[in-house]
N, CA, C and O atoms as a GROMACS GRO file, in nm:
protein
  536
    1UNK      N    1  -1.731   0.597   2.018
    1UNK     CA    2  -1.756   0.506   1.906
    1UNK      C    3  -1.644   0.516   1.803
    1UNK      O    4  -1.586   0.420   1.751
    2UNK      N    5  -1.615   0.671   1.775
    2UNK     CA    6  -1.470   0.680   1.661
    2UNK      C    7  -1.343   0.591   1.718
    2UNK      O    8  -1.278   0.517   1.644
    3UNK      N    9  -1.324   0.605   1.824
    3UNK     CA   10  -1.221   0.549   1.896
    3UNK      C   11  -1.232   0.401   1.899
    3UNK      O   12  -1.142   0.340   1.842
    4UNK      N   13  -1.296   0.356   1.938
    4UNK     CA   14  -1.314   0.192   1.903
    4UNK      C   15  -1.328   0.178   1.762
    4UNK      O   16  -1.207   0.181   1.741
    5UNK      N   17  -1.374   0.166   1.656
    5UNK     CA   18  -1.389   0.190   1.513
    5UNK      C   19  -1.224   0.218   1.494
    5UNK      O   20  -1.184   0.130   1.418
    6UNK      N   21  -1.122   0.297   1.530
    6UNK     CA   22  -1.034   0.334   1.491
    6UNK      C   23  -0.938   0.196   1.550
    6UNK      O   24  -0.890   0.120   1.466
    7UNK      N   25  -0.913   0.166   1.718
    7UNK     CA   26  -0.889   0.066   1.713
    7UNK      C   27  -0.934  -0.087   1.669
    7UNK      O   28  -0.863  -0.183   1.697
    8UNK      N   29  -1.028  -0.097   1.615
    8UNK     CA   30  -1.059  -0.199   1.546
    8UNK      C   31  -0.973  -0.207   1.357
    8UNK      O   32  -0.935  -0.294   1.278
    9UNK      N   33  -0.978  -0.105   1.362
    9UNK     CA   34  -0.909  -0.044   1.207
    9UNK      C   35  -0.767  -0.051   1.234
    9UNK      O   36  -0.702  -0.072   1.132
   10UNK      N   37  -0.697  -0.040   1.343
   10UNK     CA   38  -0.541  -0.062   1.378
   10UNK      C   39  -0.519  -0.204   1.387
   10UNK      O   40  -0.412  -0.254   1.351
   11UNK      N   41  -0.645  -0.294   1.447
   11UNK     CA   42  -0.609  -0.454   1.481
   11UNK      C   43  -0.600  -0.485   1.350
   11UNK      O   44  -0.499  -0.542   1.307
   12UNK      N   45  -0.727  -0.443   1.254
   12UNK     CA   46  -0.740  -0.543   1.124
   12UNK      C   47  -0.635  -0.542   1.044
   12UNK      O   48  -0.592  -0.642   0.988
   13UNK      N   49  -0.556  -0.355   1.028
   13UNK     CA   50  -0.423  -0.322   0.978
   13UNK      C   51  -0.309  -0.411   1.017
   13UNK      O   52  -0.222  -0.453   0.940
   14UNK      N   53  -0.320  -0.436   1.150
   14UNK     CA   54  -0.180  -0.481   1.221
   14UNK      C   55  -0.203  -0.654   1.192
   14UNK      O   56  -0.105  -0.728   1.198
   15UNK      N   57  -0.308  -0.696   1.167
   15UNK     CA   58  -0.294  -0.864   1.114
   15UNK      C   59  -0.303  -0.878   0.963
   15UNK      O   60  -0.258  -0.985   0.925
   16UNK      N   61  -0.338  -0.819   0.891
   16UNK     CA   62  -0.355  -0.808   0.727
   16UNK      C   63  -0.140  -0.758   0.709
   16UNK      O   64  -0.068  -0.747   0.609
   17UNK      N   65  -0.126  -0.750   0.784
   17UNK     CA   66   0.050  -0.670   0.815
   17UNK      C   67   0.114  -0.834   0.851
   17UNK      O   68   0.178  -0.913   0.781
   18UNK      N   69   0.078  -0.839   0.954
   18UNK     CA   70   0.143  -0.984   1.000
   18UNK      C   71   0.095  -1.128   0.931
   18UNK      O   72   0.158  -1.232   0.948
   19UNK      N   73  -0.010  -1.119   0.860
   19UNK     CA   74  -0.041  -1.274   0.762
   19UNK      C   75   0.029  -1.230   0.668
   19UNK      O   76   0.081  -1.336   0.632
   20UNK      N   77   0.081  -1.132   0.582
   20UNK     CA   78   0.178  -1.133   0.497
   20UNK      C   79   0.254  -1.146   0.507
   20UNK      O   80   0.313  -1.208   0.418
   21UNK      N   81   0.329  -1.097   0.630
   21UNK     CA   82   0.498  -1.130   0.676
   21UNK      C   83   0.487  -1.290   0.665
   21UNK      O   84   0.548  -1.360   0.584
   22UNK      N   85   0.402  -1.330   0.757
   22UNK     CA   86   0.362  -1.431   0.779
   22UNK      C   87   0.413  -1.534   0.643
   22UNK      O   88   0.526  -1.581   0.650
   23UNK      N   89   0.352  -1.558   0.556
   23UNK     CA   90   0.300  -1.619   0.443
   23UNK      C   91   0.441  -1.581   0.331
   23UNK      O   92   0.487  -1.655   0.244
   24UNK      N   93   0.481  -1.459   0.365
   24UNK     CA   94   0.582  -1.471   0.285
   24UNK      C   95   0.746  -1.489   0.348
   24UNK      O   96   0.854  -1.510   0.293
   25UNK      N   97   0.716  -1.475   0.451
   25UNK     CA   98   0.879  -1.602   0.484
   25UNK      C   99   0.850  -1.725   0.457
   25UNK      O  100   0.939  -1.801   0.419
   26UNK      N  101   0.699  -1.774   0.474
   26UNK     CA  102   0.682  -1.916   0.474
   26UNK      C  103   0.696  -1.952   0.314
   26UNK      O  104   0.756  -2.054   0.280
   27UNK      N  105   0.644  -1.870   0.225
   27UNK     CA  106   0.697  -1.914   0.078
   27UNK      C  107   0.847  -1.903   0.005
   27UNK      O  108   0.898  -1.967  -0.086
   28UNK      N  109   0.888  -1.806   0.076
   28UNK     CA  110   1.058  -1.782   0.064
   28UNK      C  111   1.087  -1.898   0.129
   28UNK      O  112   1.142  -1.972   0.046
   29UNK      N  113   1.078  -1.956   0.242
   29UNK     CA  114   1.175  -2.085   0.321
   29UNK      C  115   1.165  -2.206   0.234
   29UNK      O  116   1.258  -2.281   0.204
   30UNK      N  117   0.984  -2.219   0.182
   30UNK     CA  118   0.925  -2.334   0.098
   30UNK      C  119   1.020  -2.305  -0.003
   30UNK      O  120   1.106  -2.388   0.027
   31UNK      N  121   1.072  -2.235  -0.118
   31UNK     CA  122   1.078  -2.211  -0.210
   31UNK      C  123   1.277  -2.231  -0.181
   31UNK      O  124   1.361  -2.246  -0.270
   32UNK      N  125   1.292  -2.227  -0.080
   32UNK     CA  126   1.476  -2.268  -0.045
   32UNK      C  127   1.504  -2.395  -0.022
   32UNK      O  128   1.608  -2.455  -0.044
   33UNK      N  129   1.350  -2.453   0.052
   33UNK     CA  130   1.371  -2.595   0.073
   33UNK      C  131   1.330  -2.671  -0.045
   33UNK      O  132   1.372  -2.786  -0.042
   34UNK      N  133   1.263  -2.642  -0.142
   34UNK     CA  134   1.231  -2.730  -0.257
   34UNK      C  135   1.201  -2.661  -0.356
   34UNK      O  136   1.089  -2.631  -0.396
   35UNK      N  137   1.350  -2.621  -0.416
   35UNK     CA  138   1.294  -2.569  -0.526
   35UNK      C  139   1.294  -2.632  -0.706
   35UNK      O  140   1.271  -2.600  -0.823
   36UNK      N  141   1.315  -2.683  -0.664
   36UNK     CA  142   1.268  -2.814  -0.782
   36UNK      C  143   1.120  -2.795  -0.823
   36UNK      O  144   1.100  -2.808  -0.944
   37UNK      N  145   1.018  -2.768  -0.749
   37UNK     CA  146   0.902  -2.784  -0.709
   37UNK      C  147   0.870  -2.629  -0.815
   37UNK      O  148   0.783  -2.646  -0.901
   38UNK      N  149   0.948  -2.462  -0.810
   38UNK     CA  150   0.902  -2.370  -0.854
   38UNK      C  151   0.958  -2.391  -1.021
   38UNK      O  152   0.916  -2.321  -1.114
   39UNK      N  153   1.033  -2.471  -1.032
   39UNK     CA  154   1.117  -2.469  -1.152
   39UNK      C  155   1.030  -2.510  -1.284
   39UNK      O  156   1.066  -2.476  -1.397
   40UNK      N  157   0.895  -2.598  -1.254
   40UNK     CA  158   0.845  -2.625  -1.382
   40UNK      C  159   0.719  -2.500  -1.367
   40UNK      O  160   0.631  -2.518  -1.451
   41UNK      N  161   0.698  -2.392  -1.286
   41UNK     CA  162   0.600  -2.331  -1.306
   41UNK      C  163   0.596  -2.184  -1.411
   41UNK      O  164   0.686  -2.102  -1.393
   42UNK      N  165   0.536  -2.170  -1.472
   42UNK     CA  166   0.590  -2.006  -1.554
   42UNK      C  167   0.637  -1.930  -1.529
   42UNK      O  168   0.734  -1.879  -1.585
   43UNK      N  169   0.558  -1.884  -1.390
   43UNK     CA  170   0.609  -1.721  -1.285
   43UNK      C  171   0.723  -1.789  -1.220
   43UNK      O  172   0.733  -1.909  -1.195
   44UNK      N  173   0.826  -1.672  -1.192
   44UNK     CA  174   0.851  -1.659  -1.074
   44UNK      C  175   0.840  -1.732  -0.941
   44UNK      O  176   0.731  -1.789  -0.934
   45UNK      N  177   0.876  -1.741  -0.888
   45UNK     CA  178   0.818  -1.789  -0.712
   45UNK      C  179   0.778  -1.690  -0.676
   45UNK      O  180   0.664  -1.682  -0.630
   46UNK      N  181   0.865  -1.577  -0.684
   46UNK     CA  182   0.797  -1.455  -0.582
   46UNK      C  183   0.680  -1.360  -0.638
   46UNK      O  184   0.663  -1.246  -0.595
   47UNK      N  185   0.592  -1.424  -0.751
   47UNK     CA  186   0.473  -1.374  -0.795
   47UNK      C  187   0.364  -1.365  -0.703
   47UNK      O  188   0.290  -1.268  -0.685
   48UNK      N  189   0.362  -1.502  -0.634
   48UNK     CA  190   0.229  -1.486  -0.492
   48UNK      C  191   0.248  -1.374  -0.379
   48UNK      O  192   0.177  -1.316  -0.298
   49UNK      N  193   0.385  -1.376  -0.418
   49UNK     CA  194   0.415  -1.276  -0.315
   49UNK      C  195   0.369  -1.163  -0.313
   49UNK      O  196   0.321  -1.092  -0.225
   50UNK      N  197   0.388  -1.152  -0.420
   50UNK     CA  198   0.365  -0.991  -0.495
   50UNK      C  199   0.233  -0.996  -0.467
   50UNK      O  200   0.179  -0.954  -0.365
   51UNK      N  201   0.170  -1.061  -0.584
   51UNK     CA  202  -0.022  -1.056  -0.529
   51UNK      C  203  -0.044  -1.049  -0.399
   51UNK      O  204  -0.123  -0.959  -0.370
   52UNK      N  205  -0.001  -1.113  -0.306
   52UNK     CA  206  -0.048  -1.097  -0.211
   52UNK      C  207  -0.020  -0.960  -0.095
   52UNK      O  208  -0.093  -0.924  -0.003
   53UNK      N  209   0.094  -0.913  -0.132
   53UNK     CA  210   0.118  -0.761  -0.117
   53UNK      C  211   0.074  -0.697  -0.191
   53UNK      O  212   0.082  -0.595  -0.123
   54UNK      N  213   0.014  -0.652  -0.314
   54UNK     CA  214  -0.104  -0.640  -0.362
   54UNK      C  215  -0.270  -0.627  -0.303
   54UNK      O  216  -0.346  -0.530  -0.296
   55UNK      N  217  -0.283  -0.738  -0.273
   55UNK     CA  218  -0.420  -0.724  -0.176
   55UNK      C  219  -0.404  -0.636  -0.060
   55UNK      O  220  -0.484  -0.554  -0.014
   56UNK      N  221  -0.295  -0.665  -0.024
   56UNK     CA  222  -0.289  -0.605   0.118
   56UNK      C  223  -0.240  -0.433   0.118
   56UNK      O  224  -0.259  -0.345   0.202
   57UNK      N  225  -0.205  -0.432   0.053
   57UNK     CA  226  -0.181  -0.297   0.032
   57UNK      C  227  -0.330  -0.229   0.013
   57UNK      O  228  -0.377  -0.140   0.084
   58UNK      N  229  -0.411  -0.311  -0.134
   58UNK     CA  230  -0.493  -0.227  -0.132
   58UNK      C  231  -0.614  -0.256   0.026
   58UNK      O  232  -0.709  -0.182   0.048
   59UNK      N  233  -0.591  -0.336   0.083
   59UNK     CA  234  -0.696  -0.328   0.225
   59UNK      C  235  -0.612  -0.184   0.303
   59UNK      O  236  -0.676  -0.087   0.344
   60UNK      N  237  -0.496  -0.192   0.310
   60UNK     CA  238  -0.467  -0.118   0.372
   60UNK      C  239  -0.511   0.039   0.368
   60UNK      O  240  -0.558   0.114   0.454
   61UNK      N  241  -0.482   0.055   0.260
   61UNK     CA  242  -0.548   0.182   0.184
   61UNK      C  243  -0.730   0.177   0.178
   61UNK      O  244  -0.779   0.283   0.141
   62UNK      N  245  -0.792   0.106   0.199
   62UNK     CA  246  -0.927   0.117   0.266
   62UNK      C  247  -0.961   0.164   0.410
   62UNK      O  248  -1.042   0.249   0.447
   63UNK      N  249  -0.879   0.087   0.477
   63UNK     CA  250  -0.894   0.116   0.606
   63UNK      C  251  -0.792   0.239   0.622
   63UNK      O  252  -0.822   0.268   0.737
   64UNK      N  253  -0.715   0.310   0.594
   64UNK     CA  254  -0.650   0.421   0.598
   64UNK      C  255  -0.748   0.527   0.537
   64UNK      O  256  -0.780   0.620   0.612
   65UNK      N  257  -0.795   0.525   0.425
   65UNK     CA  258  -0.895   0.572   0.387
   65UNK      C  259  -0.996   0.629   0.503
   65UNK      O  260  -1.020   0.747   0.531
   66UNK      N  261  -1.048   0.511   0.561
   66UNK     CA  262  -1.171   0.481   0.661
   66UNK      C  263  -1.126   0.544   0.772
   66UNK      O  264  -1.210   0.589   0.850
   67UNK      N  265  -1.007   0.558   0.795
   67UNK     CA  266  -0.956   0.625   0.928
   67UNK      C  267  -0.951   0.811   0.916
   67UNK      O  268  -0.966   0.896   1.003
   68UNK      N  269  -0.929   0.819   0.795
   68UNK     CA  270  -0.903   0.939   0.724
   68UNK      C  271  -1.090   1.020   0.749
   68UNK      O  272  -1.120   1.116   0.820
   69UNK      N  273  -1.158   0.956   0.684
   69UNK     CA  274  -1.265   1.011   0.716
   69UNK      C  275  -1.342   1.038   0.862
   69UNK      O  276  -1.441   1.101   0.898
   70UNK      N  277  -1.236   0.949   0.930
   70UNK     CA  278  -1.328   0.965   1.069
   70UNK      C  279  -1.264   1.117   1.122
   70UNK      O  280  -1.327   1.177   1.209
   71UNK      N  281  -1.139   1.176   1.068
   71UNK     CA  282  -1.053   1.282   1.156
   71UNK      C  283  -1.140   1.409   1.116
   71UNK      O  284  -1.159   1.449   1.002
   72UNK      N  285  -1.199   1.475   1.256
   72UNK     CA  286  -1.262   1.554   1.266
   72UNK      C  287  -1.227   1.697   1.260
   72UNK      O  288  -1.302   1.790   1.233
   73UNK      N  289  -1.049   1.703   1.303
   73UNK     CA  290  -1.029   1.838   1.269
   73UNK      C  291  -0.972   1.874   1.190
   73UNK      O  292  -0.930   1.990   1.201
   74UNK      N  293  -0.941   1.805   1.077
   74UNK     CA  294  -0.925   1.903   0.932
   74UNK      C  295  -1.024   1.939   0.881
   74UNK      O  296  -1.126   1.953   0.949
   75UNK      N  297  -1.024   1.968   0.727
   75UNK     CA  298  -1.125   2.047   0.683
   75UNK      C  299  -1.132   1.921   0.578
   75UNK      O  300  -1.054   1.827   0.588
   76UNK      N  301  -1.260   1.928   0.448
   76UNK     CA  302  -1.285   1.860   0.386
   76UNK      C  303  -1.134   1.898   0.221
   76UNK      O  304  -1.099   1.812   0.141
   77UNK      N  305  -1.084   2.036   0.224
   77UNK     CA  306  -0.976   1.965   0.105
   77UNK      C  307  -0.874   1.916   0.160
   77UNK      O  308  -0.795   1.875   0.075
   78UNK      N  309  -0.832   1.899   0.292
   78UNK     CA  310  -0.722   1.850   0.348
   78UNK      C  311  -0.758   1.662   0.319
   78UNK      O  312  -0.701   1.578   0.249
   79UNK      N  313  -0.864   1.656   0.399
   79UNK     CA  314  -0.935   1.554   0.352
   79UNK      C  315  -0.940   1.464   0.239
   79UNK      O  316  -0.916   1.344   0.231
   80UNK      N  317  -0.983   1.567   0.135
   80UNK     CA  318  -1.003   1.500   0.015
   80UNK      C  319  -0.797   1.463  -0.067
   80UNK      O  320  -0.752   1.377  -0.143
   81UNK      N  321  -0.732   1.585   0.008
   81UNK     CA  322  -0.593   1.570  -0.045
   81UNK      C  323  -0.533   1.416   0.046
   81UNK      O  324  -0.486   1.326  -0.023
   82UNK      N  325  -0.537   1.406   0.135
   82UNK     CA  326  -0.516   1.310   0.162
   82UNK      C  327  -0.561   1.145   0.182
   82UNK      O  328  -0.511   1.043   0.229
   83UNK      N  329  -0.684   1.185   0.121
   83UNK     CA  330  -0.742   1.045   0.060
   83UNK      C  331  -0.695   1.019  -0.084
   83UNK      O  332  -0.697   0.907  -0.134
   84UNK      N  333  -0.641   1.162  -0.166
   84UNK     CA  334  -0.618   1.131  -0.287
   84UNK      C  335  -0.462   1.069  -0.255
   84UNK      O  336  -0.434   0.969  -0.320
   85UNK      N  337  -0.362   1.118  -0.165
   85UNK     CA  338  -0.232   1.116  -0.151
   85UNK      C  339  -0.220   0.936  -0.123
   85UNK      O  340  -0.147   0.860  -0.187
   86UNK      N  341  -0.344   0.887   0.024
   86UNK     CA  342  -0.335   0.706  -0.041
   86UNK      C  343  -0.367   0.647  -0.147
   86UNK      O  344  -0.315   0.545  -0.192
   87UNK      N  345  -0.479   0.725  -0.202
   87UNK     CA  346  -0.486   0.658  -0.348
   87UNK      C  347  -0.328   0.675  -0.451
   87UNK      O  348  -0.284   0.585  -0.522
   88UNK      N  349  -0.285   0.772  -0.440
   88UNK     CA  350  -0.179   0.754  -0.561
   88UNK      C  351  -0.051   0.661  -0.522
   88UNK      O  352   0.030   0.609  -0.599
   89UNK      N  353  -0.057   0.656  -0.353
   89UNK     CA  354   0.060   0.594  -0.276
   89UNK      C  355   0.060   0.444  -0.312
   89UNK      O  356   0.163   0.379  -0.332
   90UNK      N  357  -0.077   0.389  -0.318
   90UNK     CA  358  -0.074   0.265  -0.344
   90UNK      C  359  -0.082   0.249  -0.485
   90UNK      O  360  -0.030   0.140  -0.509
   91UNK      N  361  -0.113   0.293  -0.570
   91UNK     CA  362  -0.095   0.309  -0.713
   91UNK      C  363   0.089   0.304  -0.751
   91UNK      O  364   0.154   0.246  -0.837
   92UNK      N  365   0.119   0.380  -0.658
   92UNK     CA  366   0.328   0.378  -0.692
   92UNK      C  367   0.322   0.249  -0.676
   92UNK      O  368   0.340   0.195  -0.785
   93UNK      N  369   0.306   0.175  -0.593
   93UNK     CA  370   0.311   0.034  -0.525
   93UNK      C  371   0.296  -0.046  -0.591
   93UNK      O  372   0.377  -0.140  -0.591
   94UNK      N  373   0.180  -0.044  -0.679
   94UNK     CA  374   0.137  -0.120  -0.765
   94UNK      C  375   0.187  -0.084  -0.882
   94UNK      O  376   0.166  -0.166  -0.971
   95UNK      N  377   0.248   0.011  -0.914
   95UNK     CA  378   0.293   0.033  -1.075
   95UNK      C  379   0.426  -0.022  -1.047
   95UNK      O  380   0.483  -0.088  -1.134
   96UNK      N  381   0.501   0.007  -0.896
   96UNK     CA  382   0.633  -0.077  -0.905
   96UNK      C  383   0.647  -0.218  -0.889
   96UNK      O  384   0.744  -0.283  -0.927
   97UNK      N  385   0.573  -0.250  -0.848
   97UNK     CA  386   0.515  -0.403  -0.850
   97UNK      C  387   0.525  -0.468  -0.986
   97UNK      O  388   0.587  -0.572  -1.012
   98UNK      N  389   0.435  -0.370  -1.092
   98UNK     CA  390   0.421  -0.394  -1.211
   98UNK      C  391   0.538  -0.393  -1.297
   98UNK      O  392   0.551  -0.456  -1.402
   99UNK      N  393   0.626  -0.309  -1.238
   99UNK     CA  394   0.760  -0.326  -1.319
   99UNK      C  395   0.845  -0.414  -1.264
   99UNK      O  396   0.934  -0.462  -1.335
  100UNK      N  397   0.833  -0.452  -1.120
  100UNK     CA  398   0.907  -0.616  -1.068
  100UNK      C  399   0.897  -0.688  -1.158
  100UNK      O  400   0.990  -0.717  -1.233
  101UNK      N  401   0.748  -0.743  -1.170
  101UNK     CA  402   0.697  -0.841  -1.189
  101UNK      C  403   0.756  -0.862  -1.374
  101UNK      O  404   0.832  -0.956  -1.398
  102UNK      N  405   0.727  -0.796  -1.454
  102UNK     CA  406   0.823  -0.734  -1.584
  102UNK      C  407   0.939  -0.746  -1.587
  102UNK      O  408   0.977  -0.749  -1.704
  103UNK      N  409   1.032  -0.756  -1.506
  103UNK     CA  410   1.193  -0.708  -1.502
  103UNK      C  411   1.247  -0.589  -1.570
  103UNK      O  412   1.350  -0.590  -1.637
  104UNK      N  413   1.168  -0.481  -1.547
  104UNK     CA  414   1.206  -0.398  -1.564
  104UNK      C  415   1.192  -0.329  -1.730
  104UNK      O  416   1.194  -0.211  -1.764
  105UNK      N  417   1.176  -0.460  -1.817
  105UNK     CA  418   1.111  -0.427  -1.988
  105UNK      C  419   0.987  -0.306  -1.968
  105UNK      O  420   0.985  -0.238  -2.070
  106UNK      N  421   0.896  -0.264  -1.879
  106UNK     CA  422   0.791  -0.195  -1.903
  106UNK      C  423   0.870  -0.040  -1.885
  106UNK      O  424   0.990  -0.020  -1.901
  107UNK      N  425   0.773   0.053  -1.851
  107UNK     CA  426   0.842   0.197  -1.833
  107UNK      C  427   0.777   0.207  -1.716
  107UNK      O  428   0.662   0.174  -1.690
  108UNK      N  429   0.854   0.252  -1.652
  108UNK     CA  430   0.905   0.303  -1.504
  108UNK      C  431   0.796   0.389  -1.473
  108UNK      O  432   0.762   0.385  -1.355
  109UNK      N  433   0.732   0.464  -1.544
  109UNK     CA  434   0.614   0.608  -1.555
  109UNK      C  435   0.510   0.520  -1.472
  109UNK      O  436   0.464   0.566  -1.367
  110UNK      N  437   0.472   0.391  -1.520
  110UNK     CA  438   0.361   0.306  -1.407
  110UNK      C  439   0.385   0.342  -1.286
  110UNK      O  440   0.279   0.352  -1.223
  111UNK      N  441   0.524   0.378  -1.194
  111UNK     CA  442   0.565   0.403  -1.074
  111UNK      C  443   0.544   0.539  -1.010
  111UNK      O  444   0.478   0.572  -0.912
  112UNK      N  445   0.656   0.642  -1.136
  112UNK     CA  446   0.680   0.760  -1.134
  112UNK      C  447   0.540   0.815  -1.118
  112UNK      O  448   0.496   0.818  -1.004
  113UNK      N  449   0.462   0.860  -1.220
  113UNK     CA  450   0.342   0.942  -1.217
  113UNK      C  451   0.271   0.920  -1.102
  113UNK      O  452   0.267   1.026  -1.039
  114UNK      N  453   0.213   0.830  -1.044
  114UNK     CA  454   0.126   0.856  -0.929
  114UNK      C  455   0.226   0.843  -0.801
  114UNK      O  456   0.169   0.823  -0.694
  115UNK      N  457   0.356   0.851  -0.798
  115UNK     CA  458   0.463   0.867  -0.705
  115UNK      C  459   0.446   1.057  -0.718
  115UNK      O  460   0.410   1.127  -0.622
  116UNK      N  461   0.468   1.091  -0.805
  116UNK     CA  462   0.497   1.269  -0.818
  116UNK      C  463   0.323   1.302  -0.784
  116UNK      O  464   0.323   1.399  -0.707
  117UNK      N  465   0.229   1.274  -0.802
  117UNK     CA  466   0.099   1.301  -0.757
  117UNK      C  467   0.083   1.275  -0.608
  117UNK      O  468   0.004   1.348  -0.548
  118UNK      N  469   0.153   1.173  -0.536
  118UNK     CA  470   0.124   1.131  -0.428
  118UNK      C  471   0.210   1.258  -0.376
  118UNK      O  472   0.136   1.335  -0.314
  119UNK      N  473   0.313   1.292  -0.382
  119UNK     CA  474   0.398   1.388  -0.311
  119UNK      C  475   0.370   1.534  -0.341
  119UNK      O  476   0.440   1.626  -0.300
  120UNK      N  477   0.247   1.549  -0.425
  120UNK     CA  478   0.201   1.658  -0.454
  120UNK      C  479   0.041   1.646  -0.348
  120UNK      O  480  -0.003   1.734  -0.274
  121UNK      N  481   0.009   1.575  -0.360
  121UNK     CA  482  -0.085   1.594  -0.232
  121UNK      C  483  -0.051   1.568  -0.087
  121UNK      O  484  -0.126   1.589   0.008
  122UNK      N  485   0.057   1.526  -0.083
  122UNK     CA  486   0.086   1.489   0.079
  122UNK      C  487   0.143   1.651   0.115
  122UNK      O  488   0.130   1.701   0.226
  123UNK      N  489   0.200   1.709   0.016
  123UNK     CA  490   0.279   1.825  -0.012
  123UNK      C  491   0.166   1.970   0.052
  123UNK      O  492   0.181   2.076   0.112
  124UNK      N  493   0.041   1.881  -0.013
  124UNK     CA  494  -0.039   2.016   0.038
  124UNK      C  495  -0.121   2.004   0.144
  124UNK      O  496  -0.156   2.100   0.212
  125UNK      N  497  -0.156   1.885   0.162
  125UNK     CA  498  -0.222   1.874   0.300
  125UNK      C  499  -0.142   1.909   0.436
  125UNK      O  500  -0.189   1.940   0.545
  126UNK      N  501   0.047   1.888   0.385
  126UNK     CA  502   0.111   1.914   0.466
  126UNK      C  503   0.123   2.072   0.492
  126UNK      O  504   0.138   2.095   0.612
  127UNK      N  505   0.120   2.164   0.428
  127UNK     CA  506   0.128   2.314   0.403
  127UNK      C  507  -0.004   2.348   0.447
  127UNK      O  508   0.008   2.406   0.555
  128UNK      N  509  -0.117   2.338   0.416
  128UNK     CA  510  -0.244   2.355   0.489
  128UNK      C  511  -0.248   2.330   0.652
  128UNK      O  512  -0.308   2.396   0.737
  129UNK      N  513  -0.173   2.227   0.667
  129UNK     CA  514  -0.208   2.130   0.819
  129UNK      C  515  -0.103   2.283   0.887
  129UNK      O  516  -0.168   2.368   0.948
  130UNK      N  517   0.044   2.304   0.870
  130UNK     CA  518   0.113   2.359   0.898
  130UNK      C  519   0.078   2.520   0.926
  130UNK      O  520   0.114   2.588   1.022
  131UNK      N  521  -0.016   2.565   0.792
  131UNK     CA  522  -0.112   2.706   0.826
  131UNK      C  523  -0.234   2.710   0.925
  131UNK      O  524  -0.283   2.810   0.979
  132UNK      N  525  -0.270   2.583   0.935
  132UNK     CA  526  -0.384   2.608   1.030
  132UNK      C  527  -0.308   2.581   1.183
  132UNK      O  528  -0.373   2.609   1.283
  133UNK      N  529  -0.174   2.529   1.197
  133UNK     CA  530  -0.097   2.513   1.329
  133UNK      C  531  -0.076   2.666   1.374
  133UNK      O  532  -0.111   2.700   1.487
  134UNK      N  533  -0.018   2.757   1.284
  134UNK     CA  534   0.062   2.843   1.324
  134UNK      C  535  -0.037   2.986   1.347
  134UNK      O  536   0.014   3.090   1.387
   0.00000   0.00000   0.00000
């Protein structure tokens, strides 16, 4: 049952992956062939983009999440470190996003801080994983 559940969690990953590629060459090509069309709008063109790597990031980090809980042979702080390590991973994502989307006027710390948290838990789940190998 984990095993199917897991490949079902790789298909949904691997098309939530490909409708974005998807969708965003198709707004990059739209946006080369007529761009007259982005010129009276406020944002950017590449704002949908963003949102929509946005969503997908955070699905991704659900179902990574969801995969995370199914792995039976770590222990529960390896666990909990590496559910915290996607949470802060997609948080960098989104704080650098947040400073795209800004041009760079905001502070960088939206990125940094849960970037240095993320590498502090990947840091230890990795050192744990490595003590229970050897």
């Amino acid at each position: 049952m984990k095993k199917k559940l897991n490949q079902i969690l790789n298909i949904i990953m691997g098309s939530f992956i490909g409708v974005f590629i998807g969708s965003g060459l198709y707004k990059y090509w739209h946006f080369q062939k007529y761009p007259d069309l982005y010129v009276m709008q406020s944002a950017p063109w590449y704002i949908g983009i963003l949102v929509n790597g946005l969503l997908v990031l955070i699905l991704l980090a659900v179902c990574m999440i969801i995969k995370v809980i199914l792995i039976e042979k770590i222990g529960r702080i390896q666990k909990i470190a590496l559910i915290l390590g996607i949470v802060f991973l997609t948080l960098t994502f989104i704080g650098g996003c947040y400073v795209l989307a800004n041009h760079g006027q905001v502070n960088a710390g939206y990125a940094v801080v849960p970037g240095i948290w993320t590498m502090i838990c990947f840091g230890y789940y990795r050192s744990k994983n490595r003590a229970n190998s050897n």
